[in-house]
C-alpha positions as CSV (number, residue, x, y, z in Angstrom):
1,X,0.0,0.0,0.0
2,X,0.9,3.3,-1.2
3,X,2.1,6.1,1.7
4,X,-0.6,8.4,-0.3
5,X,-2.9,5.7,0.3
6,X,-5.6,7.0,2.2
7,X,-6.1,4.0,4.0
8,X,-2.4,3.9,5.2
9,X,-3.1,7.3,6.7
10,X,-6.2,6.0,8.4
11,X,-9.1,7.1,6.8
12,X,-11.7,5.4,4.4
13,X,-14.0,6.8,2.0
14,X,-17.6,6.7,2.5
15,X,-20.6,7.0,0.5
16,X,-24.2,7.6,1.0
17,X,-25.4,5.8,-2.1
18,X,-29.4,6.4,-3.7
19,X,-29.7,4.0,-6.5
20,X,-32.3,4.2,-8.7
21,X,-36.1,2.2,-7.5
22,X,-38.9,1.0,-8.6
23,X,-41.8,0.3,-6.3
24,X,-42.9,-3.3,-6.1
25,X,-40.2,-4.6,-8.6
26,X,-37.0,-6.4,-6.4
27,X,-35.6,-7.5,-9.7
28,X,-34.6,-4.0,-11.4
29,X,-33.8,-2.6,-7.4
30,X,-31.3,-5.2,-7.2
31,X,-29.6,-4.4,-10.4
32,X,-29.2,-0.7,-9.9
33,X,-28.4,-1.4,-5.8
34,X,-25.5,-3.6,-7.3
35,X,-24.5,-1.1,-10.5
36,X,-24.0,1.3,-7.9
37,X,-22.1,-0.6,-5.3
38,X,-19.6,-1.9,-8.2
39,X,-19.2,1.8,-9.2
40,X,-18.0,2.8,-5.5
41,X,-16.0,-0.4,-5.2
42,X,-14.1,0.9,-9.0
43,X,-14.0,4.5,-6.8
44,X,-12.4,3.2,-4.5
45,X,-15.3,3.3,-1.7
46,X,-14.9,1.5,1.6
47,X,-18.1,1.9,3.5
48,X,-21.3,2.9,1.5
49,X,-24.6,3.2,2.9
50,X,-27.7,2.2,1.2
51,X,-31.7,3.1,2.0
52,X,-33.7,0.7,4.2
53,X,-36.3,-1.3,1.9
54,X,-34.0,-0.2,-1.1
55,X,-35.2,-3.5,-2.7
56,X,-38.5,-3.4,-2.1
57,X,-38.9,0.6,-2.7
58,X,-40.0,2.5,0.7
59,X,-43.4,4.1,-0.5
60,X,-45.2,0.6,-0.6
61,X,-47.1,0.3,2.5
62,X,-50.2,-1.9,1.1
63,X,-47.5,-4.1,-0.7
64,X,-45.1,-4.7,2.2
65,X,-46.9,-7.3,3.8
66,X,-47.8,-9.0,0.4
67,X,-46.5,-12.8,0.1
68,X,-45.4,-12.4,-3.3
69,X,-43.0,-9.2,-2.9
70,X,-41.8,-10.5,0.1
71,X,-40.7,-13.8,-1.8
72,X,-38.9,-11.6,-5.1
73,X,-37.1,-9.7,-2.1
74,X,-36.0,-12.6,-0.3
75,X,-34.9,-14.9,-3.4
76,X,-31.3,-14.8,-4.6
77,X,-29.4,-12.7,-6.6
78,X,-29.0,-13.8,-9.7
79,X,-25.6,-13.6,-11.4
């Protein structure tokens, strides 16, 4: 590691990362959740932060409880 190296000097970059949502629809949340976290890895980015219910999209209060979103949120990631 580098003396420049931020890390050597003890710090680590953090980001507060807003990807891109769609309410009720896990599949394209995941994508953009992970096109975002690969971007702050290239960058460089230690510790990044994402939204609570990013998968499922926040503003879903009649669908939250729903069987078949909770199901698409819980199944893995494919790829």
């Amino acid at each position: 590691m580098s003396f420049y190296s931020i890390y050597r000097q003890g710090f680590i970059r953090v980001a507060a990362c807003t990807p891109k949502c769609e309410v009720g629809d896990p599949g394209y949340n995941v994508a953009e959740t992970l096109a975002v976290a690969r971007d702050g890895a290239r960058q460089g980015v230690a510790l990044m932060v994402f939204p609570e219910l990013g998968l499922s999209a926040y503003a879903i209060d009649g669908l939250l409880g729903q069987a078949a979103l909770l199901q698409r949120v819980a199944a893995p990631i494919p790829g």
